[in-house]
N, C-alpha and C positions, 0 to 999 in steps of 0.2 A: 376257414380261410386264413393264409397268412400271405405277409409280403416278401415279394424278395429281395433279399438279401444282396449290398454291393460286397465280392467278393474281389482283391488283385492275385490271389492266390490258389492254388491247389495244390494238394499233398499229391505223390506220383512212385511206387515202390522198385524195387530192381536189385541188383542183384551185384556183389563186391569183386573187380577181379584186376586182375595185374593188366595196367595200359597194354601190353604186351605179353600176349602168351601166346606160344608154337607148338606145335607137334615136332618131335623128331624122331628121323626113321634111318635105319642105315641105306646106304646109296647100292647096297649089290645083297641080294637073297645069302640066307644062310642059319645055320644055326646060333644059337644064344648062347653063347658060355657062360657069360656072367652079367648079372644087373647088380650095379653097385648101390645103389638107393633106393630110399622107400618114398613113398609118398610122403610129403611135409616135408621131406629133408632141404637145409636149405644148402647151397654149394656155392661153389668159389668157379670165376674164369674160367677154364681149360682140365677142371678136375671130370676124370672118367664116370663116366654115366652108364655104358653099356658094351659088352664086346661081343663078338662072334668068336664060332668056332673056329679057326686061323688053319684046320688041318688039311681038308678041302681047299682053301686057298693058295694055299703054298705047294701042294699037288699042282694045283693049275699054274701057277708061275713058275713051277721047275719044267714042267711040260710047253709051254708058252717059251721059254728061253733054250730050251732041247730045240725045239723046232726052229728058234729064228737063226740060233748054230747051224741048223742043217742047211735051213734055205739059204742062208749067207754063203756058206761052201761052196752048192751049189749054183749060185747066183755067179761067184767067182769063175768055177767051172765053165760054166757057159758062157760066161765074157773071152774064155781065154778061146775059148772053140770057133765061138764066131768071129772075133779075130785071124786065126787062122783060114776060116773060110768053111768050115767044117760042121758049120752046128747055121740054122734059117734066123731071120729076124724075129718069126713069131715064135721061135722055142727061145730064144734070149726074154722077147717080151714078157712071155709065158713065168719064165724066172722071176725075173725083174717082179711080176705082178705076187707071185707065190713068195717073197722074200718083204715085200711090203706086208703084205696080209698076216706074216708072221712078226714081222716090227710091232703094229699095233696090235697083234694079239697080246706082247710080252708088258707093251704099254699098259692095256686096259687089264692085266691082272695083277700089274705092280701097284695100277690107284685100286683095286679090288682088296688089295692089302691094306696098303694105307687109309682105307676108309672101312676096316671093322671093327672100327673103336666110335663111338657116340663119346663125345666131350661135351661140355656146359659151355656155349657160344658166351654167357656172361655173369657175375653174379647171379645169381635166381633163387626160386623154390621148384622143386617137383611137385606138379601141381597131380598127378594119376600116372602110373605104370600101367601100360596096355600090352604089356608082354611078359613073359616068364620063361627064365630058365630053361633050355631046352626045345623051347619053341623056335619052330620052322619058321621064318618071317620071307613073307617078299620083299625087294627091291623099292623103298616109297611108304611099307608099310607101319605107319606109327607105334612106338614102342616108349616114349615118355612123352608126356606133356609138360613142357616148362614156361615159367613164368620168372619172364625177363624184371630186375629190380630195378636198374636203367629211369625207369618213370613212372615208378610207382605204382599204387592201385587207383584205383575209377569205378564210380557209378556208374552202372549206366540202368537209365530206366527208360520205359520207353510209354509214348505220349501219342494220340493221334494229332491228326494233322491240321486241324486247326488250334491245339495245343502249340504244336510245335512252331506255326507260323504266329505267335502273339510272345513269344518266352523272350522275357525281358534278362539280356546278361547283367543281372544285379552282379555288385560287387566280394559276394557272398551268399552261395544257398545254404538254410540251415538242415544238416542231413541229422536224421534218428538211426543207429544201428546197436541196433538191441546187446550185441555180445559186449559194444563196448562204452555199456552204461548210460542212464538217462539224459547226460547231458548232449544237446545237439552237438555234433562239430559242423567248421565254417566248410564248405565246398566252394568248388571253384567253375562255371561250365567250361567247357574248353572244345566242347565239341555237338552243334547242332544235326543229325544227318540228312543230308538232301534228299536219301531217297527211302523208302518206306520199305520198310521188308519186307519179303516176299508173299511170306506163310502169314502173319499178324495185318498187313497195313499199318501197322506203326512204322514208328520214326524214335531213333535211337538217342538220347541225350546222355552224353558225358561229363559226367563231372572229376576233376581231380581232388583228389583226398587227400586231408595232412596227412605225414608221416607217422604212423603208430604202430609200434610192433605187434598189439594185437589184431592185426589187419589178419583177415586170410578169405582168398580169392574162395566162392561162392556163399558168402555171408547175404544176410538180405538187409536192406535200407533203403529208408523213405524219407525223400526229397519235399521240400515245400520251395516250389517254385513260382516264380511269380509272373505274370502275364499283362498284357495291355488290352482296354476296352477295344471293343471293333463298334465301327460306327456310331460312338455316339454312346450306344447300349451299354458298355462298360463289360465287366465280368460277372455273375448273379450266381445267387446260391439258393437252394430249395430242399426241403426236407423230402430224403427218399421217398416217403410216403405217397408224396406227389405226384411221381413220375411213372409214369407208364407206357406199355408198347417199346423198352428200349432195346436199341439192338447198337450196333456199334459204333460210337460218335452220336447216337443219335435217339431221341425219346422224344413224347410227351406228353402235355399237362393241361390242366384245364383250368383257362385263365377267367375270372368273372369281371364281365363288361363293363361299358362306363358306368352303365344304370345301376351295378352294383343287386341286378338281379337273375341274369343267367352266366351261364358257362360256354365258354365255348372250345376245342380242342385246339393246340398248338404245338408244330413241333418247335423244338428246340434243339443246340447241338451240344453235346453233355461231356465233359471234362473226368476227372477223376470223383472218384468217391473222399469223402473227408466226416469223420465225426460230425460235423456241422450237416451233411447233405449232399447232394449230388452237386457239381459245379456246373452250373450253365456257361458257356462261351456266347452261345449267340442266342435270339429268339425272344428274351424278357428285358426289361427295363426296370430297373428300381422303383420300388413300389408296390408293381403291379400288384395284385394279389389271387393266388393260386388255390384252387383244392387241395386238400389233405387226408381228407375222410370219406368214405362212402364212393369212392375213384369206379369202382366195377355197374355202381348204377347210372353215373351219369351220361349222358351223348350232347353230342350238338344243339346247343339253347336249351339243356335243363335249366329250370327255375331253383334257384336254392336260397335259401336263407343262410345270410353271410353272418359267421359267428367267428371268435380269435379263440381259438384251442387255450384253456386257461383263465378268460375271463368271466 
């Protein structure tokens, strides 16, 4: 038997990535002529990232501006006709309608130009190239990932929800990220989420990172964050050993009575994992005193003899 442990803390892992990262894709289908970078490369503002094949497009806007010549001509033609009395109102309208249609044809292939170049929206990194030379891409279809320098990188790990509803914003998390060396650095949170994700039921915590250039978006680091007691109960710690039946947010343990002769089962609501033990959020109170040994033989009111591992 041991007691639990008051814990204000739990360790919580996750993953390094630029506050800000996008996909981009060109706005009109076509081939790839050239990808100017590689992944990790970092760039500058408005420097080229990607182009299309421009040969195919300018086929289409010399075609798009042949027709809007013709239907203008035409359009002319038929004003002078039905003026004279010679030509109906629906073969003017008819015009009129075929001379628009050819306007925004020569429109939409002039921005079909102007948009098959990919540029860097702002300083960044290439965070993955999801296209290659030569490839046929749709209209939408993502072709670099980037990652905006704008505001930095950010933790984010993700916590369930009665985690998430006790997370004390200290003025400082201490984070561990292994690439860049044993010492903690100070984190910032900056961002709790309201809503749980989809696929997990977690809940996404953000934290902003100093600046360091050996930052790079999908590094891993673990957070120790801090929490507030619920009801009195405080935060409790328990050696793995103890815990059983756990499924997500949730386990339990077998706590021995006043009498300090049986056991009885209890769930509890369980937090992250830490060197120290499982984190209890709710269910124990300081003190108490838990199983540790023999967990597969006990049930409801076994008898045991209470002993401290060690003494």
């Amino acid at each position: 038997m041991v007691p639990a442990e008051a814990a204000d803390t739990f360790r919580a892992a996750g993953t390094v990535r630029l506050r800000r990262e996008i996909d981009l894709g060109f706005t009109t289908p076509g081939r790839i002529a050239a990808i100017a970078v590689e992944e990790g490369d970092r760039v500058r503002k408005g420097q080229l990232l990607a182009a299309l094949d421009t040969t195919t497009v300018g086929a289409d806007l010399a075609a798009a501006a042949a027709e809007r010549t013709r239907a203008e001509a035409d359009l002319a033609r038929s004003r002078d006709l039905f003026a004279k009395g010679w030509l109906t109102r629906a073969r003017l309208d008819s015009a009129e309608a075929a001379y628009r249609a050819a306007a925004a044809a020569t429109t939409s292939a002039h921005f079909a130009a102007s948009t098959a170049r990919i540029v860097a929206p702002a300083d960044g990194h290439i965070l993955r190239r999801s296209a290659e030379v030569n490839q046929v891409v749709n209209a939408g279809t993502p072709v670099i990932s980037f990652g905006d320098n704008r505001d930095g990188f950010v933790l984010r790990v993700p916590v369930t929800d009665v985690q998430a509803a006790g997370i004390l914003r200290t003025e400082s998390v201490p984070v561990d990220i292994a690439a860049l060396g044993p010492a903690p650095i100070a984190a910032r949170i900056i961002e709790v989420a309201g809503r749980a994700d989809d696929r997990t039921g977690t809940f996404a915590v953000e934290l902003a990172l100093p600046p360091n250039p050996s930052l790079r978006s999908g590094q891993i680091g673990h957070a120790t964050l801090a929490v507030r007691g619920s009801g009195g109960t405080g935060t409790m710690i328990v050696p793995s050993s103890a815990v059983f039946a756990a499924r997500a947010g949730e386990a339990f343990v077998y706590v021995l009575d006043a009498d300090g002769e049986r056991v009885n089962p209890r769930r509890i609501v369980t937090g992250a994992t830490s060197d120290r033990g499982v984190v209890v959020l709710a269910g124990l109170r300081a003190g108490e005193r838990v199983a540790v040994t023999g967990i597969s033989q006990l049930a409801d009111g076994s008898r045991v003899t209470a002993t401290v591992p060690g003494a």
